[in-house]
N, C-alpha and C positions, 0 to 999 in steps of 0.2 A: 629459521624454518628447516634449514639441510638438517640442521642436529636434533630437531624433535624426529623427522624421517626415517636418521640414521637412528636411533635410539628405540623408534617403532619397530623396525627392520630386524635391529640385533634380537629384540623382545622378541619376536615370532621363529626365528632359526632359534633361540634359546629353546623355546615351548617347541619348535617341530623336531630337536633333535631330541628332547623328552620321547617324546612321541614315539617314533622312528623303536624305540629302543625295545627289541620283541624278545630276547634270550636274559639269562642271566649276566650281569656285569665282566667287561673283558676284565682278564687278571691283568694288575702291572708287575707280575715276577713272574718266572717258570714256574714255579707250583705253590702247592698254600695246603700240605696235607695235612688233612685234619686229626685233631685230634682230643680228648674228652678229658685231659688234664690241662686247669687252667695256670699252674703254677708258673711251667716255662711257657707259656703257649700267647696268640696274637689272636682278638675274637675277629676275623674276618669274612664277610659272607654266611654268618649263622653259625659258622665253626670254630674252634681254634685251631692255629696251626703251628706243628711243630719247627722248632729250627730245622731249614733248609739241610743243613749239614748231617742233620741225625735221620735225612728220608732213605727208606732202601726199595729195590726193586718191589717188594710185596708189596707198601705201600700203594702200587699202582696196578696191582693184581688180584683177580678171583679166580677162582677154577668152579668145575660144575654146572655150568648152563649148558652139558651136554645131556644133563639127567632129565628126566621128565617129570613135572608135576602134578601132584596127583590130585586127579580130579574129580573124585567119587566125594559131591557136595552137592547144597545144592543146587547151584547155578552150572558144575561141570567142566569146570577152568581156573585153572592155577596160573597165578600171575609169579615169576620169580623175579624180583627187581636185580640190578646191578647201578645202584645209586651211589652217592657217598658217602650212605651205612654202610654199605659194602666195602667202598673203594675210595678211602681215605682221601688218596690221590685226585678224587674227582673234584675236590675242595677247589671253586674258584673257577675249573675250568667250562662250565655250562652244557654238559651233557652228561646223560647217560642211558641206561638201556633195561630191556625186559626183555625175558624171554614168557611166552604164551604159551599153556598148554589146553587142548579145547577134547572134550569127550565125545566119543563118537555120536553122529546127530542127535542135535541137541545143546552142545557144549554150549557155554555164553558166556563171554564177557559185558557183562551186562550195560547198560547205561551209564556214561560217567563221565568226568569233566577234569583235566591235567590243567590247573587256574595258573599254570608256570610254564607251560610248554607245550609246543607243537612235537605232534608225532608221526614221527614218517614208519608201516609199518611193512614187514616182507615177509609171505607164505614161505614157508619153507618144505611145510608136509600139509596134505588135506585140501580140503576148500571150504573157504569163508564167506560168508556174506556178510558185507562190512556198511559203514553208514554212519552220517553225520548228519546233524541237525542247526539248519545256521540261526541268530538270535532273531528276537522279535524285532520288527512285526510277522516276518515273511517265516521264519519258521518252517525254510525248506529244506526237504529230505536229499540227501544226497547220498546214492546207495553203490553197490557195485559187487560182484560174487568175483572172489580170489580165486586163485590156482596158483599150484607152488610155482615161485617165482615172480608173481608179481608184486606188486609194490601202491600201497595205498598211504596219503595224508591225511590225518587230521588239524583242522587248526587249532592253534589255540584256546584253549577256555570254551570249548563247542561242543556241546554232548554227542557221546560218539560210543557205538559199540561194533563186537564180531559175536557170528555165529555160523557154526559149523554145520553146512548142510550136507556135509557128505557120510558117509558110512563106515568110514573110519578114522582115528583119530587125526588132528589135525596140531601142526608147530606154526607158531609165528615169532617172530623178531623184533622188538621196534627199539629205536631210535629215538630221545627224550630232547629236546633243547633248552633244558637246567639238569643240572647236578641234582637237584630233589624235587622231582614236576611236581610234587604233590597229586591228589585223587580224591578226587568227589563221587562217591558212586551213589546216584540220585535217590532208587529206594532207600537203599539206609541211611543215607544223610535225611529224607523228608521224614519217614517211616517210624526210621532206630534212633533220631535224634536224643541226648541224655540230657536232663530229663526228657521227656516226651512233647511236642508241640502242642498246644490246645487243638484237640479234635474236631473241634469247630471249625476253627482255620484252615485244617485240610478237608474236612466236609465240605466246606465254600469253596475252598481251591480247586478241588478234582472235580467237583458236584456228586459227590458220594454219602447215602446213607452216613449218619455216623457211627454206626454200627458197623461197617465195613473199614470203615477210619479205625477203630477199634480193634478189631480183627488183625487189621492189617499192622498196628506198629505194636502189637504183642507178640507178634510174628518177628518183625522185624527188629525188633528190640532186645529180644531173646538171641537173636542172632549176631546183634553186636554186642551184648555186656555177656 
């Protein structure tokens, strides 16, 4: 009887430290920089990685996220990543970073979903008004207006955006908890989907005209192909 117990017990610490586990997998070496030739290379964490011995300091460097991105679009905000397209070196290690660029009132970073990572994010110019939506059933808003210097979270996988209420332009920073969070951004994932979703589907889903279902992922279609 002790040993079915024990055999239950180990079962559930098995399954809770599953669980538990909210970033990308720790590395078991110093680094693991990636790389897009497979000849010499090790497929690790999505990547290959170069021999350790042929890594150099660039490997683990970008420059440039002092520039501004330019945000005469439509939504009015440029996202610059510094992932592990960028930054080889991020291969393995579970973070990375964006810089935000938002157009004066108005800018947005629209609605949208990091399915790999929590974001921690920091004003650094302007003000934001920021906001996360937690999952069903409750589906509550959780909002807050930025000033340079402050500091807002998003969770994981939790639709979330910014939007620039002030009058002039505004910078933010964030902080990713994977090497490639990934981005869902909801209109064009539902809207732009390629092919296009049956319009029916999102007629029922929004409770919209289909006509307006129409409109909308011709619009939005266009905008992604």
């Amino acid at each position: 009887m002790k040993g079915v117990q024990f055999l239950v017990a180990f079962v559930l610490l098995a399954l809770a430290s599953k669980l538990v586990s909210a970033s990308d997998p720790s590395p078991l070496q110093d680094f693991c920089v990636a790389i897009n030739d497979t000849k010499d290379g090790v497929f690790v964490n999505g990547k290959f990685c170069k021999d350790p011995k042929l890594a150099r300091a660039e490997d683990f460097y970008l420059s440039g996220l002092n520039i501004p991105g330019n945000t005469s679009n439509q939504v009015g905000s440029m996202v610059t990543p510094a992932n592990v397209q960028q930054i080889p070196g991020l291969n393995t290690l579970g973070i990375s970073l964006v810089r935000i660029d938002y157009a004066p009132y108005g800018g947005l970073n629209p609605p949208h979903t990091h399915p790999r990572a929590t974001e921690i994010l920091v004003v650094v110019e302007g003000t934001l008004y920021v906001g996360f939506v937690t999952s069903n059933m409750d589906n509550r808003l959780f909002t807050k207006v930025l000033h340079r210097g402050d500091v807002f979270v998003f969770p994981e996988g939790l639709i979330h955006f910014q939007f620039n209420i002030g009058h002039t332009n505004a910078v933010a920073f964030a902080a990713l908890s994977s090497q490639n969070p990934g981005v869902i951004t909801i209109a064009n994932a539902v809207f732009g989907s390629d092919p296009a979703i049956n319009p029916d589907v999102l007629a029922k889903a929004f409770q919209l005209d289909k006509n307006i279902v129409n409109q909308l992922q011709s619009r939005f279609w266009w905008d992604n192909n």
